[in-house]
Backbone as a ProteinNet text record, in pm:
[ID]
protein_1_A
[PRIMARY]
XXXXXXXXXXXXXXXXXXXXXXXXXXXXXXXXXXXXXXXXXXXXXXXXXXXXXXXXXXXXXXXXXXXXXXXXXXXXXX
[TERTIARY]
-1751.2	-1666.9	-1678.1	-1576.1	-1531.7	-1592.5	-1650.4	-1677.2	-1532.3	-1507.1	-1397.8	-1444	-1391.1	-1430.2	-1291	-1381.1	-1270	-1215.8	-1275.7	-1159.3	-1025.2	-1051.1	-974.4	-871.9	-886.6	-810.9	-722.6	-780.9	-714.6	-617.7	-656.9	-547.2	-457	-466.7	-327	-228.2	-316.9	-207	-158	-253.5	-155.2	-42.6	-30.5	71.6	249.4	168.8	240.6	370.1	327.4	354.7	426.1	527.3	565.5	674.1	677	814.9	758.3	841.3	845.4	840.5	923.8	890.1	782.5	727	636.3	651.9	539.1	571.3	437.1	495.9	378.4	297.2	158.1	155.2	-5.6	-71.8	-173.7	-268.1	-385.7	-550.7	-509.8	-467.4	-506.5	-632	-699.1	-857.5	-856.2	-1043.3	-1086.2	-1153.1	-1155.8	-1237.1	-1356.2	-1473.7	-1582.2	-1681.1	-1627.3	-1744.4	-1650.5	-1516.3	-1529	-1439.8	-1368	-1345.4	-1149.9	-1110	-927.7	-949.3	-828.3	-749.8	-599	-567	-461.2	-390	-224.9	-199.5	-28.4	-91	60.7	140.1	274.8	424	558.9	607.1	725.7	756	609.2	612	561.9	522.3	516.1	361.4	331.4	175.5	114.4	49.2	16.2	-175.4	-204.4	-312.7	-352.2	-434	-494.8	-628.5	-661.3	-809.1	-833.4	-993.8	-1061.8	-1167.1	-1160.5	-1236.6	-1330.7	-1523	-1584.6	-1584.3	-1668.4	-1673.4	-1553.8	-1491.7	-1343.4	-1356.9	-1285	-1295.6	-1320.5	-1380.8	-1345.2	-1217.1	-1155.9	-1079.5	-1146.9	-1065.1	-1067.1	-1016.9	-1034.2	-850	-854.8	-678.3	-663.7	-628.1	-647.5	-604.8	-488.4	-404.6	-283.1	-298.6	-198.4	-186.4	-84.9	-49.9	73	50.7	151.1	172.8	266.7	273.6	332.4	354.5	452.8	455.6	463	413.7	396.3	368.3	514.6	512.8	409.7	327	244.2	134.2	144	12.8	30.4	-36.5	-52.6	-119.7	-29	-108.9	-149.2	-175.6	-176	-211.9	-316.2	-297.1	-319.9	-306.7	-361.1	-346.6	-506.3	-507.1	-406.4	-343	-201.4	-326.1
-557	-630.6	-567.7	-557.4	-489.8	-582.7	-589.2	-670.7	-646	-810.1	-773.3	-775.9	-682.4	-662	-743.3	-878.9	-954.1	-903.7	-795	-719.6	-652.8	-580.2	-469	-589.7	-684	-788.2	-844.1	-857.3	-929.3	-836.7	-705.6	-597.4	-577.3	-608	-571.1	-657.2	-838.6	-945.4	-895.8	-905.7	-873.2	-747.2	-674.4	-544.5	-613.9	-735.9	-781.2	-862.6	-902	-1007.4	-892.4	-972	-942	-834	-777.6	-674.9	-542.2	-453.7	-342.3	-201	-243.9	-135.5	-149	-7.3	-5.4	-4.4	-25.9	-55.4	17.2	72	165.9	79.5	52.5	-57.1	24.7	-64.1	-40.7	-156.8	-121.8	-229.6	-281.8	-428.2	-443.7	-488.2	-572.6	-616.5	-685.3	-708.8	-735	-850	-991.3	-1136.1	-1068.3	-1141.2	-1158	-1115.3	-1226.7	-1161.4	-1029.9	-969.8	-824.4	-886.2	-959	-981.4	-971.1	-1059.6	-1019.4	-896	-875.9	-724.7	-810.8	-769.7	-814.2	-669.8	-708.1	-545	-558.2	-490.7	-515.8	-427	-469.6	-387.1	-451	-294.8	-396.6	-511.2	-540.3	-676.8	-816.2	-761.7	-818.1	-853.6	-947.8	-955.3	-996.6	-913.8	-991.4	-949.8	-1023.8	-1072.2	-963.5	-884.7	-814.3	-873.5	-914.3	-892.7	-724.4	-780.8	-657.5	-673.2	-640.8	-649.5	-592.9	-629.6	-563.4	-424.6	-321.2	-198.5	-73.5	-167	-52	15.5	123.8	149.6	36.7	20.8	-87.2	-20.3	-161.6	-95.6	-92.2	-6.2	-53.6	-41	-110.8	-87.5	18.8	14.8	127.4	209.7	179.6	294.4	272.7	355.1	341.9	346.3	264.4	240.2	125.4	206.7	180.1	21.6	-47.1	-156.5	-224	-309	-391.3	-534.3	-616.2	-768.3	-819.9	-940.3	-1071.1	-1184.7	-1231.7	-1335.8	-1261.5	-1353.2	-1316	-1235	-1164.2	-1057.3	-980.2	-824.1	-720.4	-668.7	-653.3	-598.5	-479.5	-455.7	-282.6	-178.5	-229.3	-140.7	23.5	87.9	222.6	315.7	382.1	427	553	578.8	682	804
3435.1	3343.4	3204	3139	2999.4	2885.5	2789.5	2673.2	2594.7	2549.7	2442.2	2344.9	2256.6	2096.9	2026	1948.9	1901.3	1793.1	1727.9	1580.5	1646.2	1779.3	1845.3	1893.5	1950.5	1946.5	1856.7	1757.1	1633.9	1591.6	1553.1	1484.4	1609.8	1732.6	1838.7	1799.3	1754.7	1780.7	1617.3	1531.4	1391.3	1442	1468.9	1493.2	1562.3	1647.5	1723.7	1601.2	1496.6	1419.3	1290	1227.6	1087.8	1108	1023.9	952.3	1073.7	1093.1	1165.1	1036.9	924.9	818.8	761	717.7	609.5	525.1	384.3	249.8	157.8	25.3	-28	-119.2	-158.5	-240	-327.3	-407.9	-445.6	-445.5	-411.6	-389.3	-532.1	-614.6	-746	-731.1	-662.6	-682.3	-544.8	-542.2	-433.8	-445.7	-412.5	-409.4	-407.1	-446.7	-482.2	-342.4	-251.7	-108.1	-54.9	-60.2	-62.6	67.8	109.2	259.2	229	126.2	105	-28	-8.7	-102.5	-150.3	-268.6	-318.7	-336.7	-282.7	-287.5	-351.8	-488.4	-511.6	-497.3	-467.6	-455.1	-473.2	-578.1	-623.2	-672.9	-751.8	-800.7	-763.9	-665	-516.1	-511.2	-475	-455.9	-288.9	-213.2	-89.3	-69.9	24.5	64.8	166.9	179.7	328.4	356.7	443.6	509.9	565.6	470	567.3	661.9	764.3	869.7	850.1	962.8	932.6	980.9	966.4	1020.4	1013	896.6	875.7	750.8	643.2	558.2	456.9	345.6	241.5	151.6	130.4	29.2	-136.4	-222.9	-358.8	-436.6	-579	-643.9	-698.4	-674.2	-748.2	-612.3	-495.1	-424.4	-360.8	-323.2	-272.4	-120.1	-53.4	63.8	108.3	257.8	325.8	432.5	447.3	480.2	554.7	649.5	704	626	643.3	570.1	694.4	662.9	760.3	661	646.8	517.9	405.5	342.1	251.3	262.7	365.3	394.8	419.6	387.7	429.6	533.9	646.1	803.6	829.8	893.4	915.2	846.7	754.8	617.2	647.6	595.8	584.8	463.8	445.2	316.3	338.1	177.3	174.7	103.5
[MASK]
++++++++++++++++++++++++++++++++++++++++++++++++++++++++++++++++++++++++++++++

């Protein structure tokens, strides 16, 4: 029997969800315990989680995006 890894899980169902285009944005800051990213674009302000064991983000860096209402999915550094 396979162990499920519940992050590898979570980022399939987020993929599953939201906008199909991407969007270019920048880290403006990071909450205090380090866990959401605020990423603005276009004026625009959205929310990412970061999972554990993935890059951290930080501001100031640029990176590409999915929307799902008010959040940033999929992120990836540009």
């Amino acid at each position: 029997m396979t162990p499920w890894n519940i992050n590898e899980l979570i980022q399939e169902a987020l993929k599953l969800s939201g906008s199909k285009e991407r969007f270019i944005g920048v880290v403006s800051k990071i909450d205090v315990s380090g866990t959401t990213a605020a990423i603005l674009s276009d004026e625009r302000e959205f929310l990412a989680f970061q999972l554990q064991g993935k890059q951290k983000l930080i501001p100031g860096q640029q990176v590409s995006f999915r929307i799902d209402q008010f959040r940033a999915v999929d992120l990836k550094v540009v």
